[in-house]
N, C-alpha and C positions, 0 to 999 in steps of 0.2 A: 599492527595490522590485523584484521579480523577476519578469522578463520569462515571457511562458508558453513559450517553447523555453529558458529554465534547468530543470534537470532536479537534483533532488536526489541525493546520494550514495546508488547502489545497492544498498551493502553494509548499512547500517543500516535502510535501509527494509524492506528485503528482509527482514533479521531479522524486525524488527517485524512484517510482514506472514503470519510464518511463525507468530509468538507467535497472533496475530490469530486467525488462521486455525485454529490449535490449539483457542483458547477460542471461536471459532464451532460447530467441530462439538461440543464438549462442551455446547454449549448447543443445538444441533440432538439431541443423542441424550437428551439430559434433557428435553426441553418434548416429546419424540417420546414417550418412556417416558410424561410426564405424560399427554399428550394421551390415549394408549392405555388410560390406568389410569383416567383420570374418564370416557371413553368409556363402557367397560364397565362403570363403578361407576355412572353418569349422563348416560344419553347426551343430547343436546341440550342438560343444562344447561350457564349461564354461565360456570361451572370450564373447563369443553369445550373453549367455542370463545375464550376466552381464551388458553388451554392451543395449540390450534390458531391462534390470532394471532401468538402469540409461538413457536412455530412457525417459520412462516412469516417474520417478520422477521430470526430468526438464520438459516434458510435462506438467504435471500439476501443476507443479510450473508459470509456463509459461499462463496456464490456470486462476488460483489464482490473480495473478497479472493483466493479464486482467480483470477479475473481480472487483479485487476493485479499479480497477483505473478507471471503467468504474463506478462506485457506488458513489468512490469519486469525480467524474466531476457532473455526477448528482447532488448529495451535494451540490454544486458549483455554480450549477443553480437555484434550489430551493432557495439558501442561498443569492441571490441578493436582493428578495423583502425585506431581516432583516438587510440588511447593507443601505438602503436608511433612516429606523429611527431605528440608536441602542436603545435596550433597556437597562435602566438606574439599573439595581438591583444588583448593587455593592453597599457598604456601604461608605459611602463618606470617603474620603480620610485625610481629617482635622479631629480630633475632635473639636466639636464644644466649643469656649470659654465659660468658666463658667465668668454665669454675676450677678453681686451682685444688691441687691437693695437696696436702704438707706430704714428703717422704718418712 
């Protein structure tokens, strides 16, 4: 189980978060365009403010994802001065040989 200062690989999230991020505004500039188009076709109706709900939730979906993609670049930066000397505090990988001694 992964402790909360384990920190996942920054390269792949980071993608992913960049994909994300992609299909947030495509869905902020579609449900913007919706909103606009039933607005003016019907305004107050349930198309509307459905239109304007979801909206709203890929806004801040859209928000979110900047955020931590912007947290985990940082990460990223910080994270250069620990990859010039890893630190060793893993348990060695052999067990070590048992060694006998003659009396």
């Amino acid at each position: 189980m992964a402790t909360h200062t384990d920190h996942f690989s920054s390269l792949p999230a980071a993608r992913q978060l960049r994909r994300m991020r992609a299909f947030y505004t495509a869905g902020v500039v579609l449900w913007a365009a919706s909103s606009i188009w039933t607005g003016w076709d019907s305004p107050g109706s349930r198309p509307m403010w459905t239109s304007l709900l979801l909206l709203a939730v890929f806004a801040v979906l859209l928000g979110l994802a900047c955020r931590w993609l912007r947290g985990l670049e940082s990460d990223g930066e910080a994270g250069l001065a620990h990859r010039a000397a890893p630190a060793h505090r893993a348990a060695p990988r052999r067990a070590p040989a048992i060694r006998h001694t003659s009396a």
